[in-house]
MINUDREN-211936 format. One line per field, with one value per residue: z, x negated, y negated of N, C-alpha, C in turn; residue in one letter. Coordinates in steps of 0.1 Angstrom, whole numbers, plus 5000, padded with zeros to 4 digits. Atoms other than C-alpha are relative to their C-alpha. Layout:
BEGIN
nZ [Z  ...] $
nX [X  ...] $
nY [Y  ...] $
caZ [Z  ...] $
caX [X  ...] $
caY [Y  ...] $
cZ [Z  ...] $
cX [X  ...] $
cY [Y  ...] $
residuo [A  ...] $
//
This chain:
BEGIN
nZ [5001  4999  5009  5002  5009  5011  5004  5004  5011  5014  4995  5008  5016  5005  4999  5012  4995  4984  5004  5011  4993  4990  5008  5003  4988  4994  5005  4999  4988  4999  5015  5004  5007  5005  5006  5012  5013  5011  4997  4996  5015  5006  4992  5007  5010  5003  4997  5012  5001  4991  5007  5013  4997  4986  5011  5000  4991  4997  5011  4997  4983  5001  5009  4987  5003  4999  5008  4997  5014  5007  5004  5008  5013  5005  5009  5014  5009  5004  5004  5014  5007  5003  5014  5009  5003  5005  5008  5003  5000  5011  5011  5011  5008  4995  4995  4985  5000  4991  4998  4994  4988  4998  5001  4989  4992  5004  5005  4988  4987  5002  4993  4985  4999  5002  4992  4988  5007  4997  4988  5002  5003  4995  4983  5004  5010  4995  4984  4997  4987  5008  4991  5004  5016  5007  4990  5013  5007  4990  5003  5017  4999  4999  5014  5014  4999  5001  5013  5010  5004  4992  4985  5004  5003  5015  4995  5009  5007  5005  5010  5013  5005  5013  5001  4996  4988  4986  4988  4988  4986  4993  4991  4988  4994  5009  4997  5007  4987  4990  4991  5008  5002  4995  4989  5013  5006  4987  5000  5008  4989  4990  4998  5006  4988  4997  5012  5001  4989  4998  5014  5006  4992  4998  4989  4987  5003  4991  4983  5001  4999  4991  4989  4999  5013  5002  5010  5015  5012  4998  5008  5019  5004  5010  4995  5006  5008  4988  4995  5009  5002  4987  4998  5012  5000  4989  5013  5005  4993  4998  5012  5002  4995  5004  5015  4990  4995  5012  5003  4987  5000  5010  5004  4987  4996  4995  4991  4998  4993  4985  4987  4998  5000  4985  5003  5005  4990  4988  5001  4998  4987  4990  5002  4990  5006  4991  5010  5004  5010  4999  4991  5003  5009  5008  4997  4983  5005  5004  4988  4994  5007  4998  4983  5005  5006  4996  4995  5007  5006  4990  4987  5008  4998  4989  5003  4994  5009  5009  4994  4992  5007  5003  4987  4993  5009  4994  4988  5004  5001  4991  4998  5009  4996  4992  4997  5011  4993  4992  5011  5001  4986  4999  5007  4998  4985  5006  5010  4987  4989  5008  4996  4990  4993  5010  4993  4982  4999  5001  4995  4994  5010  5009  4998  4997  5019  5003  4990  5002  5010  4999  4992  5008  5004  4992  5003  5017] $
nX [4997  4987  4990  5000  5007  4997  4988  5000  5003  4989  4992  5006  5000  4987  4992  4994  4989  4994  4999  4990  4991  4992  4994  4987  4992  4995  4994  4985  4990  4999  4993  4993  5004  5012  5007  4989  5009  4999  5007  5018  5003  5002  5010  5017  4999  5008  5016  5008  5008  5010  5012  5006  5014  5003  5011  5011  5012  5006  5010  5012  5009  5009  5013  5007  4997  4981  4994  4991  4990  4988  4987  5003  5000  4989  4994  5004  5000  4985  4997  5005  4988  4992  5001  5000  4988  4992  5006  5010  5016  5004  5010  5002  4990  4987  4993  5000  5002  4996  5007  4995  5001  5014  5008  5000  5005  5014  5004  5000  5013  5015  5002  5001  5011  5015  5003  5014  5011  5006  5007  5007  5018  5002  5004  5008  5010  5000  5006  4987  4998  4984  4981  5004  4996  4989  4990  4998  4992  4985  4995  5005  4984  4989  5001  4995  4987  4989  4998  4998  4989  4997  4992  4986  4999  5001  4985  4994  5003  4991  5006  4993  4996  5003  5014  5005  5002  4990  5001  5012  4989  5000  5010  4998  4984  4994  5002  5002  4994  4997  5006  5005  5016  5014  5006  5011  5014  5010  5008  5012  5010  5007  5009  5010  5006  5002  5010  5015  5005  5002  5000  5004  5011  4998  4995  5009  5004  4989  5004  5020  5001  4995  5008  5013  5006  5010  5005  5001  5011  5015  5000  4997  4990  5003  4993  4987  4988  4989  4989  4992  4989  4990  4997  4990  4987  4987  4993  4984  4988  4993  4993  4989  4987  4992  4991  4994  4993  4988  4988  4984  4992  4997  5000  5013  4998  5014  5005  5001  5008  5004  5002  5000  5009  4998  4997  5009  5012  4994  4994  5016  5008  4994  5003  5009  5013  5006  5001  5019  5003  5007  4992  4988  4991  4990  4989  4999  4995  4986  4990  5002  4991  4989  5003  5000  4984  4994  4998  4999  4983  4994  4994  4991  4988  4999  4999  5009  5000  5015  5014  5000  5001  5014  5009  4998  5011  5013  5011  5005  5013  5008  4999  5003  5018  5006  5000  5013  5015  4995  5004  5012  5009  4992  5007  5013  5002  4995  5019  5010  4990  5007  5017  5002  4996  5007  5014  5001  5000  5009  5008  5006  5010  5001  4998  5008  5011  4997  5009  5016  5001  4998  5015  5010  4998  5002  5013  5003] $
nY [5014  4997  5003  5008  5009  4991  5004  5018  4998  4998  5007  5011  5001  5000  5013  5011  4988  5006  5015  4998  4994  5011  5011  4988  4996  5014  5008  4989  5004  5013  5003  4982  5000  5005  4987  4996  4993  5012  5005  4998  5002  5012  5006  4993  5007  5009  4996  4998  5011  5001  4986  5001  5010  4996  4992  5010  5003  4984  4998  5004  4997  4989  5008  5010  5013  5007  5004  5008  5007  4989  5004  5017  4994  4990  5012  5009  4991  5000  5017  4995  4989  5007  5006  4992  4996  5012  5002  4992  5010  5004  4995  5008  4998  5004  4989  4995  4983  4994  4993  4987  5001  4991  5010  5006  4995  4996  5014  5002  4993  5003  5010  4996  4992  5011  5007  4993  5004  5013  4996  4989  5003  5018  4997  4989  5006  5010  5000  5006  4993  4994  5006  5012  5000  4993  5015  5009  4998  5001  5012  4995  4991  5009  5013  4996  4987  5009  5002  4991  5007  5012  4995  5000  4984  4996  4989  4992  4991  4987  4999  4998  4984  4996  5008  4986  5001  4994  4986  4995  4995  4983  4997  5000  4991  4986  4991  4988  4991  5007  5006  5007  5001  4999  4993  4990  5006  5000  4983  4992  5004  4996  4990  5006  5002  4988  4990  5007  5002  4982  4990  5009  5006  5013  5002  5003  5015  5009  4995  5002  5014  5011  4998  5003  5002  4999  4988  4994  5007  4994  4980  4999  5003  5015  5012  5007  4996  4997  5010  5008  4990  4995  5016  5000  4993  5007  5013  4992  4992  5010  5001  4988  5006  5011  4996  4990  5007  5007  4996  5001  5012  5004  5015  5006  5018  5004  4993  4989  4992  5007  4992  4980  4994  4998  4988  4991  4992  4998  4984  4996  4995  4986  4989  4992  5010  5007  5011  5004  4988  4980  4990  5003  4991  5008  4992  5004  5013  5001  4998  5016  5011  4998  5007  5019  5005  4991  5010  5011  4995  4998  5014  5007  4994  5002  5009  5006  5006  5000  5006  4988  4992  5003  5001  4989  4994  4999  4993  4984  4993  5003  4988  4992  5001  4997  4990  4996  5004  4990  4988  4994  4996  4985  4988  4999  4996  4985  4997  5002  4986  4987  4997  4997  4988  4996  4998  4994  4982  4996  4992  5001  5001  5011  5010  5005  5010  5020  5010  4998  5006  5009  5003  5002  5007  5012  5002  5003] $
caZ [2352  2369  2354  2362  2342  2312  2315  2317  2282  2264  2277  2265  2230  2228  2238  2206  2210  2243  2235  2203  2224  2252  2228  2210  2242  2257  2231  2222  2256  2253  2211  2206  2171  2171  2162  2134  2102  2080  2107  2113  2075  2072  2099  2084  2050  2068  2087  2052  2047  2081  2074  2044  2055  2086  2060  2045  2075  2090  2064  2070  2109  2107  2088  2120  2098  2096  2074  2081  2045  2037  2044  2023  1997  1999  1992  1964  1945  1952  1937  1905  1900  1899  1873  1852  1855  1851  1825  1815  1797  1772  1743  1713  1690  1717  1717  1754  1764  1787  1805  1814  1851  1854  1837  1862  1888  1874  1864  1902  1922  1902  1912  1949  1943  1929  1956  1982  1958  1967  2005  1998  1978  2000  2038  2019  1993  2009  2047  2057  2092  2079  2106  2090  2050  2051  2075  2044  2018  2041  2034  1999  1994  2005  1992  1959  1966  1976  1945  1922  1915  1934  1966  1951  1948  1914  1925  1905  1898  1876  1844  1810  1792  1760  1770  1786  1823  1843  1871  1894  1921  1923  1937  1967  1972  1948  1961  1955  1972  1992  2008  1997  1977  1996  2024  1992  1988  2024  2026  1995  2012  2041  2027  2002  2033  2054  2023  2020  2053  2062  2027  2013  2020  2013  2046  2066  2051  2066  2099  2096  2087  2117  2141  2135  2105  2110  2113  2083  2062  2074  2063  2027  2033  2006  2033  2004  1982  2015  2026  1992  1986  2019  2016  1977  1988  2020  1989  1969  1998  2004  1968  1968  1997  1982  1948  1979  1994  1959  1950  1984  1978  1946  1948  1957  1979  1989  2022  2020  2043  2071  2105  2086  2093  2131  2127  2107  2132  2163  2146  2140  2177  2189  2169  2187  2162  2178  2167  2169  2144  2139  2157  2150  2125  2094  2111  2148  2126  2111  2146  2157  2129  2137  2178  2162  2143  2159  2186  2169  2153  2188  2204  2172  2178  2211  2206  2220  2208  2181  2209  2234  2208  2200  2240  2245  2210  2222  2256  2240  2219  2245  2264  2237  2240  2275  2274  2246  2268  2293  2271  2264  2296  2308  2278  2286  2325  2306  2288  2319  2338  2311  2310  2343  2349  2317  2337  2373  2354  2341  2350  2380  2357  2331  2352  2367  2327  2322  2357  2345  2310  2320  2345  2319  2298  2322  2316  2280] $
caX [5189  5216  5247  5257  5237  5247  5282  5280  5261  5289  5313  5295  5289  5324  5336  5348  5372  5382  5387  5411  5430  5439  5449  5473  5484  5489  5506  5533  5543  5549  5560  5587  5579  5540  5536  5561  5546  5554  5542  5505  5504  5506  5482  5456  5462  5448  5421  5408  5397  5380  5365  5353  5332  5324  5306  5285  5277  5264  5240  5224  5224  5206  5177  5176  5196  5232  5250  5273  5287  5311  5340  5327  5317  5350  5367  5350  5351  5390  5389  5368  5398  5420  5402  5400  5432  5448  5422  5400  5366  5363  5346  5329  5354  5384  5390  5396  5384  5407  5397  5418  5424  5398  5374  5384  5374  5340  5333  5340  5320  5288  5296  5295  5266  5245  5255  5237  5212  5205  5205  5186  5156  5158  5155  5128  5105  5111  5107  5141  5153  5191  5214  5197  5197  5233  5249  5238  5250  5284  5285  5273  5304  5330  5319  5319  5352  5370  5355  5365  5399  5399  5406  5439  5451  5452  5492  5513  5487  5510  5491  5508  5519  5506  5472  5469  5462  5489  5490  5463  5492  5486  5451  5463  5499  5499  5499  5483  5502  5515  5485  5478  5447  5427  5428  5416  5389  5378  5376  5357  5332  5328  5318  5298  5280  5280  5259  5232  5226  5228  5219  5195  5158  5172  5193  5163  5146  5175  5170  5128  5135  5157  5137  5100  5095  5059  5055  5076  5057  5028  5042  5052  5086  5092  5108  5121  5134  5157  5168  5180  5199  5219  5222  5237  5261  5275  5280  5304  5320  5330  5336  5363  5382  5386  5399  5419  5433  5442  5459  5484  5491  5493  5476  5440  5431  5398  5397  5402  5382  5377  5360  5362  5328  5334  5356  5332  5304  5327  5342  5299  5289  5320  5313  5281  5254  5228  5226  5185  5189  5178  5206  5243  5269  5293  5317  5313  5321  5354  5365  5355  5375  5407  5400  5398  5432  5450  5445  5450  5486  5495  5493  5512  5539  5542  5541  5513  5497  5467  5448  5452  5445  5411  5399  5409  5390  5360  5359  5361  5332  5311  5320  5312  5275  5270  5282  5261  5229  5243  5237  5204  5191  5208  5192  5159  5165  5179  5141  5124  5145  5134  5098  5101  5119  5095  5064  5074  5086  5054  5032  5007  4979  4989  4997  4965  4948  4969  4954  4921  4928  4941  4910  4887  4905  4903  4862  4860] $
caY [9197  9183  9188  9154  9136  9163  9155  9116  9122  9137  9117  9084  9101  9106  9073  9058  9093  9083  9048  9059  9083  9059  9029  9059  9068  9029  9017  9051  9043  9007  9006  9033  9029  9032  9069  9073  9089  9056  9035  9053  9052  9017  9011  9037  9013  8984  9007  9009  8976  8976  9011  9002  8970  8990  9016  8993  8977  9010  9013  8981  8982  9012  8994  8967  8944  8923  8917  8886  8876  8906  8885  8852  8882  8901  8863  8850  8887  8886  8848  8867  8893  8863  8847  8875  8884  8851  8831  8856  8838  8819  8830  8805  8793  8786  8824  8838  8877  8893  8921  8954  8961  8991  8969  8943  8962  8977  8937  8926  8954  8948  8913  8923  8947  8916  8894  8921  8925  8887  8894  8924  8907  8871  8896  8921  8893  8861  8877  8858  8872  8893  8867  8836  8849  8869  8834  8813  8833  8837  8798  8803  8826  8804  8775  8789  8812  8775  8760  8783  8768  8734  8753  8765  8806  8826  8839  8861  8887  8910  8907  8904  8935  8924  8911  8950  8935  8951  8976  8962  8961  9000  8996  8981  8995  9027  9060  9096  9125  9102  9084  9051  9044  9026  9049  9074  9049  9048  9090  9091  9062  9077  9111  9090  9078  9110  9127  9098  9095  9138  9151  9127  9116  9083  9087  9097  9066  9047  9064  9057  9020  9009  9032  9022  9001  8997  9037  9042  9019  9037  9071  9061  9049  9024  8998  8973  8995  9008  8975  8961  8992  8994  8951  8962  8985  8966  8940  8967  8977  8940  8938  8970  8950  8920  8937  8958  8926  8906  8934  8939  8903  8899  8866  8855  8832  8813  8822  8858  8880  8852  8870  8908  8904  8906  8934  8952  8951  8956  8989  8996  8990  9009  9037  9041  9022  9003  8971  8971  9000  9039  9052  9056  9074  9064  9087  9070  9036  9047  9058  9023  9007  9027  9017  8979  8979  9003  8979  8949  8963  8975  8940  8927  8950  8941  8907  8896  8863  8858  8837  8867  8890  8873  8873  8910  8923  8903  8920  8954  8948  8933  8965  8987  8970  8975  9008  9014  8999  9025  9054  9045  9044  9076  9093  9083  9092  9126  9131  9123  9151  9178  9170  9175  9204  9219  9212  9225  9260  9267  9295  9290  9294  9273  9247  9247  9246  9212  9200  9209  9194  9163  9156  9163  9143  9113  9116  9108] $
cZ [5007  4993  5000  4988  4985  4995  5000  4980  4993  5002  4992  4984  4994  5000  4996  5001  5006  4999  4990  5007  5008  4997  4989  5006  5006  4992  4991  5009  4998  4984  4997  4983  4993  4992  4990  4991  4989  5008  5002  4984  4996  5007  4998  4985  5007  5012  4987  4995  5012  5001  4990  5001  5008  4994  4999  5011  5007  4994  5001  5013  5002  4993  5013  4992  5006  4993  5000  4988  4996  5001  4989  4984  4993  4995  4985  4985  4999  4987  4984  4993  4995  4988  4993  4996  4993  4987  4992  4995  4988  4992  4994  4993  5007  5002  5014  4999  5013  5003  5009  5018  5008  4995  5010  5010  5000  5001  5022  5009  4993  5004  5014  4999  4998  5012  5014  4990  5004  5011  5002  4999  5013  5015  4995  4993  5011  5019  5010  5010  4992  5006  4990  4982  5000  5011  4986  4991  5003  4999  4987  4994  4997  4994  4988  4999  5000  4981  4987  4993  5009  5014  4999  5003  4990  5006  4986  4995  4990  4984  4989  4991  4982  4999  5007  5015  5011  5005  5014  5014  5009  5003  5017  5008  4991  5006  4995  5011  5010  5012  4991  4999  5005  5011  4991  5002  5015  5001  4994  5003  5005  4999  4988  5012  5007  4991  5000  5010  5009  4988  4993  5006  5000  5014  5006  5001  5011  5014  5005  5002  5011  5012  5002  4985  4998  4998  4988  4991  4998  4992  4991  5001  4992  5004  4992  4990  5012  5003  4989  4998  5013  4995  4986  5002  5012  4987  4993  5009  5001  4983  4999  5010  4996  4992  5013  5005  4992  4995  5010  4993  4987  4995  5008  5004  5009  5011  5006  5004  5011  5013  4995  5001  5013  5001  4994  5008  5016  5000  4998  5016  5008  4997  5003  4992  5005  4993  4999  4988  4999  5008  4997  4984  4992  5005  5012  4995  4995  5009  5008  4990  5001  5015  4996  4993  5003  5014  4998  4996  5014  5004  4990  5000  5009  5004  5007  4992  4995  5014  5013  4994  4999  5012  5000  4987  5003  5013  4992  4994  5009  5009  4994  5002  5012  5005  4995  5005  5011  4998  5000  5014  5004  4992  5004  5016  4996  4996  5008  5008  4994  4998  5012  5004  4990  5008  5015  4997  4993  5008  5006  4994  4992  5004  5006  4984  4998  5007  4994  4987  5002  5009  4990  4993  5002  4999  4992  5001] $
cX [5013  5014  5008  5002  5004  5013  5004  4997  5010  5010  5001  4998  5013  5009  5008  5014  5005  5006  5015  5009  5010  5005  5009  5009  5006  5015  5014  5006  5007  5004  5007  4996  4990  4996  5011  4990  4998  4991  4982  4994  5000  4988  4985  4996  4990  4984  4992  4991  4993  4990  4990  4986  4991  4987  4989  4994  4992  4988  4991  4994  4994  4986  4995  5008  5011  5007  5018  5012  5011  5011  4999  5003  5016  5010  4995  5003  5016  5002  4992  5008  5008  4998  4999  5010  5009  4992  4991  4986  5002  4988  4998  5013  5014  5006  5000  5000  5007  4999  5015  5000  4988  4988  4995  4990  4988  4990  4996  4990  4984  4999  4994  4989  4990  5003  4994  4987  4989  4995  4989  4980  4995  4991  4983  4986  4999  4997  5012  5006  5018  5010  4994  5005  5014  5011  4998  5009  5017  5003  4998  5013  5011  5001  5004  5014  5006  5000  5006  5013  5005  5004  5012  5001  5003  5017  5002  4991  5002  4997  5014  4997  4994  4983  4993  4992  5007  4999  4990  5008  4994  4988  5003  5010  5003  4998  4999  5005  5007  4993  4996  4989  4990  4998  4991  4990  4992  4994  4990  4984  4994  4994  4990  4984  4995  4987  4989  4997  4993  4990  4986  4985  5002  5005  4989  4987  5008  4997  4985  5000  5003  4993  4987  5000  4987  4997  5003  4995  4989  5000  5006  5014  5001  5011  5014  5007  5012  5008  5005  5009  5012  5004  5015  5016  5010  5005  5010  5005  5011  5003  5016  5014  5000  5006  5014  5013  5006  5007  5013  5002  5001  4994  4982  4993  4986  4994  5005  4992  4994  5002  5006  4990  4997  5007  4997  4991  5006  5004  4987  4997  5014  5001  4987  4984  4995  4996  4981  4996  4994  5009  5016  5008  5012  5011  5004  5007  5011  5011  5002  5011  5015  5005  5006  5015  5010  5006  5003  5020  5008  5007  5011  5015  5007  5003  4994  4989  4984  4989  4994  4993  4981  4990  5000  4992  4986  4996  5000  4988  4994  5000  4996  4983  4997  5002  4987  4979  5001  4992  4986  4991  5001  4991  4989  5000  5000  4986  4994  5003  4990  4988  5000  4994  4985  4988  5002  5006  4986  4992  4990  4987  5000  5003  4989  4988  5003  4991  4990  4994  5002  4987  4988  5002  4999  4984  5002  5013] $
cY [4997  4992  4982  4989  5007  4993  4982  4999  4999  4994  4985  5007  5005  4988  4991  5011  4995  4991  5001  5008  4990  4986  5009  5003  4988  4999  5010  4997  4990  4995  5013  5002  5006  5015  5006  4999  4987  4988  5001  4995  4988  4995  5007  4993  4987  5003  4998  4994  4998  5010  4993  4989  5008  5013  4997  4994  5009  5000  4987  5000  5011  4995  4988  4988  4995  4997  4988  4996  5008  4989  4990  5007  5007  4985  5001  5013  4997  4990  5005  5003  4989  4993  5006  5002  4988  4992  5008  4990  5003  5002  4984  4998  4996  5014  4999  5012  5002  5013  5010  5002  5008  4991  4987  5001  5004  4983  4995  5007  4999  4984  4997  5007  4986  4991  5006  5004  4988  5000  5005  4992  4984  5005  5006  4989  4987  5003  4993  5007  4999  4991  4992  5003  5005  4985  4990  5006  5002  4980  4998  5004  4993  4993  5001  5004  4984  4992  5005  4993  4992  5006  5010  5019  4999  5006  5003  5009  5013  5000  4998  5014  4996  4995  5018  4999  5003  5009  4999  5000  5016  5001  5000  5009  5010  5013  5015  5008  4993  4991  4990  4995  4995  5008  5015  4994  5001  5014  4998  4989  5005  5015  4996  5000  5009  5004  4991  5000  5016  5003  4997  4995  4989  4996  5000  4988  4989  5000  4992  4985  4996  5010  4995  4994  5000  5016  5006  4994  5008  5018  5000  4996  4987  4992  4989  5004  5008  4989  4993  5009  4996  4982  4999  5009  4997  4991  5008  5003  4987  5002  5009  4989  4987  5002  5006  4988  4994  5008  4999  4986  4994  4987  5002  4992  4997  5008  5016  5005  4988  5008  5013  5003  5004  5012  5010  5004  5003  5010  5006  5001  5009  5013  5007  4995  4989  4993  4999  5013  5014  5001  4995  5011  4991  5007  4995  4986  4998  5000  4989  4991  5005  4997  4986  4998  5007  4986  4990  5004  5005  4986  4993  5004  4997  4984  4989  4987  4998  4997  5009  5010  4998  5004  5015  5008  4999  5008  5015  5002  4998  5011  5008  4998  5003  5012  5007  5002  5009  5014  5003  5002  5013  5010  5000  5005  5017  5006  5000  5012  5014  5000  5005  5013  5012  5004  5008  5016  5011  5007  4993  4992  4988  4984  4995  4990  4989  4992  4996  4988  4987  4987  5001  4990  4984  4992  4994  4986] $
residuo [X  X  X  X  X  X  X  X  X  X  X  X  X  X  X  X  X  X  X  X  X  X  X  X  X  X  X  X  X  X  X  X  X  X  X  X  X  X  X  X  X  X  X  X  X  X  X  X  X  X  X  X  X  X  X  X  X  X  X  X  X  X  X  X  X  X  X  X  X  X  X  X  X  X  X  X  X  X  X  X  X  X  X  X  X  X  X  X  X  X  X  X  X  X  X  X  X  X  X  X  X  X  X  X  X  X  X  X  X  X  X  X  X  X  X  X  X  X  X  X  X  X  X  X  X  X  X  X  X  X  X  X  X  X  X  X  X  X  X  X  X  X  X  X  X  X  X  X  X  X  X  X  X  X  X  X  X  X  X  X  X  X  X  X  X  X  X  X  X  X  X  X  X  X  X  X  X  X  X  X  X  X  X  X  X  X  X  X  X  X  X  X  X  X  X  X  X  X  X  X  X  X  X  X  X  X  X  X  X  X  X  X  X  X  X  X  X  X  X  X  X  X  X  X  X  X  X  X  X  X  X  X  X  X  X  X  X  X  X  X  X  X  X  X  X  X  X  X  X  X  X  X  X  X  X  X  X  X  X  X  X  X  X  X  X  X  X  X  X  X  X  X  X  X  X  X  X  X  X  X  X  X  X  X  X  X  X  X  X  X  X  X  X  X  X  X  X  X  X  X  X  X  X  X  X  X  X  X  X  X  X  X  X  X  X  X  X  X  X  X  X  X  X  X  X  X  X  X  X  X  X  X  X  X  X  X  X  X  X  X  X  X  X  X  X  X  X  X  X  X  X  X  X  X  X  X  X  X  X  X  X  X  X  X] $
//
């Protein structure tokens, strides 16, 4: 075969690599700053919340879906914490139950799990095409997230010391060993992820669904229990960052998570997942969400402005797709090569038996 074509291959399935290197390398040049140990560390803090969506979305684009609402969902869960924290819920009687910060938290991500749940059953029962049902609930979301308290933010989240709601600060900005937790929370994700997708018949479910759903239907894959799961768990991932984001700020506010759902599937197609689904990696998608803010924190450094910022992320994904449409062709020129070569090294003999078979074959 020729090598060529070999090394184009690995080239393109390293890309997101490539990509990450030379936006490391640009921007050390050009920010004396950028690669200081406190600086990468802050900038791997807010990879985390792009990771993290970028997870979850993984999981459903691999199924053929989309998942648009994460940011609507990662709002309104923030705007939950807030009310817990600050009013907790009225009980009978005029009491009020306030609720612990771990509790918090538990209370919040089953919130975010049932609002992919909804997705889940609405794309799967109802037949609902994934842009159309997860774009509603993405106005669903908000809406509710602004309602919630006349539009307003929950500030001062620092709980009261005698009601036993203090410390949620240290989800966002507390640190183990020295790395802060949500970049803990993204690792243990992504080898969450990793292991269902490798490890797991559920993973090769995942794979089955977004490559052929009619053949895996046909070969027992049970379709809607796949796509509510993956729909439920992009829903906790958005849940985690909005608990992630009302903690950093201590405050939370309606429109929290506006366009992280764009930066979630942008760090997805540039880690090498195909948006028509069955193909792609949670590991290709983290390297994509450190590409996405890596760059993003460069140009800020630099001092380059939002509306610049916006044109120059869109062309990178849009690049990312047609590299991606690149790829596939390539491979399939690559498969066509190796049949080839397969058939022209074949014994004399045997290549006459094919002849022979294929001519009979043409009978019948």
């Amino acid at each position: 075969m020729n090598q060529k074509y070999l090394l184009y291959m690995y080239l393109l399935k390293a890309r997101t690599f490539i990509a990450l290197l030379i936006v490391v390398g640009f921007f050390s040049f050009m920010v004396p700053n950028f690669l200081t140990p406190s600086n990468l560390l802050i900038m791997t803090q807010h990879v985390a919340i792009t990771g993290l969506l970028a997870i979850g979305m993984t999981l459903v684009i691999l199924t053929g879906g989309i998942d648009l609402s994460v940011g609507a969902v990662a709002g309104i869960c923030g705007m939950v914490a807030g009310a817990l924290l600050t009013n907790g819920v009225p009980l009978w009687g005029g009491n009020t139950l306030f609720f612990n910060v771990p509790e918090v938290i538990v209370v919040v991500a089953l919130f975010g799990i049932a609002l992919g749940l909804i997705n889940g059953t609405v794309v799967t029962r109802l037949g609902v095409a994934p842009f159309i049902c997860t774009l509603g609930m993405m106005y669903v979301a908000r809406g509710a997230a602004l309602l919630f308290n006349d539009g307003s933010t929950y500030a001062n989240l620092v709980g009261v010391p005698a009601l036993g709601n203090t410390g949620f600060a240290f989800l966002g900005s507390g640190s183990v060993l020295g790395v802060f937790i949500p970049i803990w929370l993204m690792v243990g994700f992504l080898l969450l992820g990793l292991y269902l997708t490798r490890k797991t018949p559920l993973g090769r479910y995942i794979y089955a669904t977004g490559g052929n759903e009619s053949a895996a239907r046909l070969a027992g894959v049970p379709i809607i229990k796949v796509k509510v799961f993956v729909y439920a768990f992009s829903g906790l991932c958005a849940a985690l960052v909005g608990l992630i984001v009302a903690s950093q700020l201590q405050t939370a506010h309606p429109m929290t998570g506006n366009m992280f759902e764009m930066d979630a599937i942008g760090a997805t197609v540039l880690g090498g997942t195909a948006l028509a689904g069955g193909r792609g990696r949670v590991s290709g998608s983290i390297i994509g969400a450190f590409v996405i803010v890596f760059l993003a924190d460069g140009m800020v450094m630099m001092g380059v402005s939002d509306f610049w910022q916006m044109v120059i992320k869109g062309l990178v994904i849009v690049t990312a797709v047609v590299i991606d449409q690149f790829q596939q062709k390539l491979q399939s020129k690559v498969v066509l090569l190796r049949r080839h070569e397969k058939s022209s090294n074949r014994p004399p003999c045997l290549k006459q038996h094919m002849d022979n078979r294929r001519q009979y074959d043409t009978r019948f």
